[in-house]
BADRENRO-176994 format. One line per 2 residues: number of its first residue (from 0); their letters; for each residue x, y, z of C-alpha. Coordinates in steps of 0.05 Angstrom, whole numbers, plus 5000, padded with zeros to 4 digits. Layout:
BEGIN
NUM> A> X:Y:Z; ...
This chain:
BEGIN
0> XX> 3767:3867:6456; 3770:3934:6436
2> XX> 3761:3952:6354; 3814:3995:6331
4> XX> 3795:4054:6303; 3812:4058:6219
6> XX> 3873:4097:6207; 3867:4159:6176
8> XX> 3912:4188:6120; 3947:4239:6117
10> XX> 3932:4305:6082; 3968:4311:6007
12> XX> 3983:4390:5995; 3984:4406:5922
14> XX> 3987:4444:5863; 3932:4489:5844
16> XX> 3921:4498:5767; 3945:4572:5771
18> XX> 4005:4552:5809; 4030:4498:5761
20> XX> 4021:4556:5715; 4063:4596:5751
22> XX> 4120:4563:5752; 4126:4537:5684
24> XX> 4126:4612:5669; 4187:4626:5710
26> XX> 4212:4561:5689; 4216:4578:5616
28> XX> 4237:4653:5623; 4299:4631:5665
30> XX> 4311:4581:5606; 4308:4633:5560
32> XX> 4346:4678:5597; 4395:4637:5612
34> XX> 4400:4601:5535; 4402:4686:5502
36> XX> 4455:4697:5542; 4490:4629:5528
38> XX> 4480:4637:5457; 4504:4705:5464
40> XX> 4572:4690:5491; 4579:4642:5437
42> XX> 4562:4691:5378; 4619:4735:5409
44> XX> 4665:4681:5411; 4653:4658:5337
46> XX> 4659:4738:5319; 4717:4748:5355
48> XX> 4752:4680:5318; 4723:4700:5251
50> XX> 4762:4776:5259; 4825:4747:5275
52> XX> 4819:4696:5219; 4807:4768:5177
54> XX> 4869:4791:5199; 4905:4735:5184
56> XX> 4871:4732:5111; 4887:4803:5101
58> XX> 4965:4785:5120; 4965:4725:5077
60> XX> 4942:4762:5019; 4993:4820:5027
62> XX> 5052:4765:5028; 5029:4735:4975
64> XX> 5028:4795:4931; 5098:4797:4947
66> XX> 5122:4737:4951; 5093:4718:4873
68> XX> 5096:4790:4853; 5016:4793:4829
70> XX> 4956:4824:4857; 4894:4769:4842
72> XX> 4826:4792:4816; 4762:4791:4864
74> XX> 4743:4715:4834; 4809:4684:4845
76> XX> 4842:4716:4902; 4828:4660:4947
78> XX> 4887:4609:4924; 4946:4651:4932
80> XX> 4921:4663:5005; 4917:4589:5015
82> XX> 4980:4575:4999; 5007:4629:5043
84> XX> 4968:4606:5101; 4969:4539:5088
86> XX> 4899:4523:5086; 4857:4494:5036
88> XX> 4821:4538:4987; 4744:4522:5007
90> XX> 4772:4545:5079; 4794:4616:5056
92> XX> 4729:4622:5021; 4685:4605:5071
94> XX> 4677:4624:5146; 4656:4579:5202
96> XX> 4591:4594:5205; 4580:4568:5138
98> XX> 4579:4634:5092; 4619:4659:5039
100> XX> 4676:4716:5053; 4684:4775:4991
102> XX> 4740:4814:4975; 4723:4878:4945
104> XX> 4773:4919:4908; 4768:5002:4899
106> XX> 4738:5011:4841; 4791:5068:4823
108> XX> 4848:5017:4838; 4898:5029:4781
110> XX> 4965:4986:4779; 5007:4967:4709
112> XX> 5026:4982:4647; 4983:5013:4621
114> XX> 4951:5023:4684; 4885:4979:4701
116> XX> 4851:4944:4751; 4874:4882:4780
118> XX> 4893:4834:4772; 4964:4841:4752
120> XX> 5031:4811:4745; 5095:4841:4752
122> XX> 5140:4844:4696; 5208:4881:4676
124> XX> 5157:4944:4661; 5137:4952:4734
126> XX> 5080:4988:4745; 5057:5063:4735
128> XX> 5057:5087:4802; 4992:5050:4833
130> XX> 4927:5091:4855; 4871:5071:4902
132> XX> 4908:5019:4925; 4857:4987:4981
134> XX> 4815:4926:4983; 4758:4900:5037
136> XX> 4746:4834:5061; 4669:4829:5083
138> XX> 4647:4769:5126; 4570:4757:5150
140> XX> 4552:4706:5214; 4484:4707:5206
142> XX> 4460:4713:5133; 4483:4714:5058
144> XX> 4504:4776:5035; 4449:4820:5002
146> XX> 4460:4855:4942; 4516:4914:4946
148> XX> 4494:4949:4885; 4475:5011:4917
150> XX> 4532:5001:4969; 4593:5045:4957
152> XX> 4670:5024:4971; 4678:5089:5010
154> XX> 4608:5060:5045; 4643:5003:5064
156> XX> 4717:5028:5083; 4679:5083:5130
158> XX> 4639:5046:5153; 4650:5054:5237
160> XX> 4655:4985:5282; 4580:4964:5302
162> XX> 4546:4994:5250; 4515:4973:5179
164> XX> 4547:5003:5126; 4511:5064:5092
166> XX> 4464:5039:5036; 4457:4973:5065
168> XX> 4392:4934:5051; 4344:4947:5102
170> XX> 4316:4880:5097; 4382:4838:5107
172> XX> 4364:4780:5165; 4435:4797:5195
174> XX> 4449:4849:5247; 4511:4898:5256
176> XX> 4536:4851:5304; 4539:4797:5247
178> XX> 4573:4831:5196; 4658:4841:5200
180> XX> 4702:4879:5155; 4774:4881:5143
182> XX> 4801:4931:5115; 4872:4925:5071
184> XX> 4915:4974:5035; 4969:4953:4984
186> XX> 5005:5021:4979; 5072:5010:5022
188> XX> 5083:4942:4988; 5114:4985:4922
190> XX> 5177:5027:4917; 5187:5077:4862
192> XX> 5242:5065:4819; 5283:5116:4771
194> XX> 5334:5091:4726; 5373:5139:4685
196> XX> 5412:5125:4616; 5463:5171:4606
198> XX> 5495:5149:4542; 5485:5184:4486
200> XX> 5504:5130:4440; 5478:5059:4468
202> XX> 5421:5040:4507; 5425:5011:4583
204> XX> 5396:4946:4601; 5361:4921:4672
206> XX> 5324:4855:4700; 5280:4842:4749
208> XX> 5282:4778:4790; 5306:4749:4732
210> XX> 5355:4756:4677; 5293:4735:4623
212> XX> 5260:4800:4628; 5317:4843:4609
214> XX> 5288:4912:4591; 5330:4963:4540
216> XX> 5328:5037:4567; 5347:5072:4498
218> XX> 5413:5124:4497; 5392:5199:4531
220> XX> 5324:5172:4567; 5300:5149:4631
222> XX> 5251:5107:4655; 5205:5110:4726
224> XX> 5167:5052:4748; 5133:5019:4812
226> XX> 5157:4948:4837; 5137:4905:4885
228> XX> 5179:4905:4951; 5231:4853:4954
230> XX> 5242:4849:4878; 5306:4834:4856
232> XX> 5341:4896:4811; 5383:4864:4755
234> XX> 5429:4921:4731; 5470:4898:4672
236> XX> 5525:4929:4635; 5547:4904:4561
238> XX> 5543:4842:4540; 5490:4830:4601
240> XX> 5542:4839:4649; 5509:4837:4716
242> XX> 5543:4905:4744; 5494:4905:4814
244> XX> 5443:4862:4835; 5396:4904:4897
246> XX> 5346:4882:4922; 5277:4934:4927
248> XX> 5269:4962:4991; 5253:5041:4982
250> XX> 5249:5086:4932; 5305:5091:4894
252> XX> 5352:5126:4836; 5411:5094:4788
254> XX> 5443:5119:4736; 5486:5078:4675
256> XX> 5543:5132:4652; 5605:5107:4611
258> XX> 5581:5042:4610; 5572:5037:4686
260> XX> 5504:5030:4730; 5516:5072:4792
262> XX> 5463:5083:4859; 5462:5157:4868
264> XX> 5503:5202:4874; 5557:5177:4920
266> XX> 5548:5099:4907; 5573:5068:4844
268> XX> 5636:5028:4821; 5678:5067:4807
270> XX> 5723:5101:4868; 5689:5146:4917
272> XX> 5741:5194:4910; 5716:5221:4839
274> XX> 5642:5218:4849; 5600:5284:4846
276> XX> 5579:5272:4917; 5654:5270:4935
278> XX> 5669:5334:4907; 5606:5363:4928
280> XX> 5615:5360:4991; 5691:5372:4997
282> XX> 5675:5435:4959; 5616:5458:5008
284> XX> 5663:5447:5067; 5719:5499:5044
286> XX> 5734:5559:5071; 5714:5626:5038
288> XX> 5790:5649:5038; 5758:5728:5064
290> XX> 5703:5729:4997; 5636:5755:5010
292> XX> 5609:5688:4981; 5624:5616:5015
294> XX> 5628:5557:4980; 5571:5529:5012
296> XX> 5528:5586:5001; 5550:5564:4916
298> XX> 5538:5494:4935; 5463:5503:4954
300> XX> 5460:5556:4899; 5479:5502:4844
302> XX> 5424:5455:4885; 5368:5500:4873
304> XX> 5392:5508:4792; 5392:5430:4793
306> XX> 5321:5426:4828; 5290:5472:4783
308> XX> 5320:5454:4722; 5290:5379:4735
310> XX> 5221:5410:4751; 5227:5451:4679
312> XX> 5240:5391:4651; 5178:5355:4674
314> XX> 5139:5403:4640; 5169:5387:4569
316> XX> 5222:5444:4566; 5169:5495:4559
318> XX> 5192:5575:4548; 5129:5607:4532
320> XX> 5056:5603:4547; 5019:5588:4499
322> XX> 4957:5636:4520; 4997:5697:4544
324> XX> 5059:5695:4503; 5099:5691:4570
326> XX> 5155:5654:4595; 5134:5598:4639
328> XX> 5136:5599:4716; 5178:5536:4714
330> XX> 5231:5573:4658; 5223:5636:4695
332> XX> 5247:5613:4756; 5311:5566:4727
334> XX> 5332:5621:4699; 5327:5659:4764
336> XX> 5355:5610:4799; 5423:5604:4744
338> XX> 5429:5674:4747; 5433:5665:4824
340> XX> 5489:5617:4820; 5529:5656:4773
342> XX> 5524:5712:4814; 5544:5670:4881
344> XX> 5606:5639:4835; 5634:5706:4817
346> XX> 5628:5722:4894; 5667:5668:4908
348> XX> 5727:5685:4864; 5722:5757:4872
350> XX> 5701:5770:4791; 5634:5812:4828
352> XX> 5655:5863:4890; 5577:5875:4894
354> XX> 5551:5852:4960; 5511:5794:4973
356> X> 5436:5824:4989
């Protein structure tokens, strides 16, 4: 009986030392490859939310000006944009990453009566019309903010899409990519209003939004003011009489004559067929019946006389300079242009057969 032989196993290949090495060194820079560029797309995606939640912040804060007719301070802006938006406060203030959002007002940002900085609140007295009206919203991904001290406003609204702002802190832990701004201007959300008292022997009264902040314009003045879009114009005859109510949509001009508040020129209560604007512009659109002067050329005669009467009258009336002894360009030219439209009247009915130059 043959012995068999003893079996013989098999040969195990292996990993050299320098090969295990190897590939735990591909092994970890495809996980870090792959994990930067997961990490990556994720950073974009929080960015991307956290500049449409700007936007919506920015919108929020606009309506709310409007809607409750004040513009907040820097440390207490946040509620009135939670309300608008529906969210609670802590929300507004912070982002998802965890860090705190800042508005920043222009420093020269002038609103009020007397003008100041915000915050403010509308009343009957308006506003002087507003300066500087913009704001920033500044939101970091990455790191707190560091301090702004040497950071301008006009750093921050130029600052281009990408980029640190100029005079940022070199030492910040964040990146461009980490910081967003939002940029917000207040300007279009006030009209100018002019209202003009034309009695000479009682004053006019107005409201705004409501009949409690009823304002006296005295007899022979006027008074100019800034309001807040959508604001409700309370114009009230005697005995607070409400003779219009409009709302504030544009700039705009009314004028209380004989005891009645009238829009313009061709708007008012009484009929259209005896307003200036009426007769204006019947009068423009005669014929000149063969004179060397039309009526319309008189029309826009008396128009310039108006114009630069008003501008005389912005500087105080003044006749002379007070250096030179001179008449004033502002007189010198109203009296041009009223010599002008006598001159184009006596055209008209044939008083002067000079010609026209």
């Amino acid at each position: 009986m043959k012995t068999p032989l003893p079996l013989r196993p098999f040969p195990v290949a292996g990993f050299t030392l320098i090969e295990l090495i190897g590939s735990l060194a591909i092994l970890t820079l495809l996980t870090f490859v792959a994990t930067e560029g997961l990490f990556g797309r994720l950073k974009q995606a929080l960015r991307q939310d956290e500049a449409g939640r700007l936007l919506k912040i920015a919108e929020g804060l606009r309506r709310g000006v409007v809607q409750q007719r004040t513009v907040p301070a820097e440390t207490n802006w946040a509620p009135l944009i939670a309300g608008q938006l529906a969210r609670p406060v802590a929300g507004i203030l912070q982002n998802s990453a965890g860090w705190n959002r800042r508005l920043i007002f222009d420093p020269n940002f002038r609103l009020g009566s007397p003008a100041v900085p915000p915050p403010f609140v509308q009343t009957a007295a308006g506003s002087s019309f507003p300066t500087q009206t913009r704001a920033v919203f500044l939101s970091t991904l990455a790191a707190d903010f560091p301090s702004l001290g040497s950071v301008t406003f006009e750093d921050l609204w130029e600052c281009p899409s990408g980029r640190l702002p100029a005079h940022w802190s070199s030492r910040w832990a964040g990146t461009a990519a980490d910081l967003l701004i939002e940029r917000i201007s207040f300007g279009s959300l006030f009209c100018r209003i002019y209202l003009n008292n034309h009695n000479l022997d009682s004053p006019a009264w107005f409201a705004v939004d409501t009949t409690n902040q009823v304002a006296v314009i005295p007899a022979g003045s006027r008074i100019e003011a800034t309001f807040l879009v959508t604001s409700q114009l309370l114009l009230l005859g005697r005995g607070g009489v409400i003779q219009q109510s409009v709302p504030i949509v544009d700039d705009a001009s009314f004028a209380f004559e004989a005891d009645v508040w009238r829009g313009g020129l061709a708007s008012g209560l009484t009929n259209a067929r005896n307003s200036l604007a009426e007769v204006y512009d019947r009068f423009a659109g005669q014929s000149a019946t063969g004179r060397s002067a039309s009526p319309a050329e008189v029309a826009l005669a008396m128009h310039e006389f108006v114009g630069e009467y008003n501008r005389w009258a912005g500087t105080g009336f003044a006749t002379t300079s007070a250096f030179l002894g001179e008449p004033t360009p502002s007189f010198r030219r109203v009296q041009e242009a009223g010599a002008r439209l006598g001159d184009f009247g006596g055209f008209l009915l044939g008083l002067n057969p000079a010609a026209i130059p």
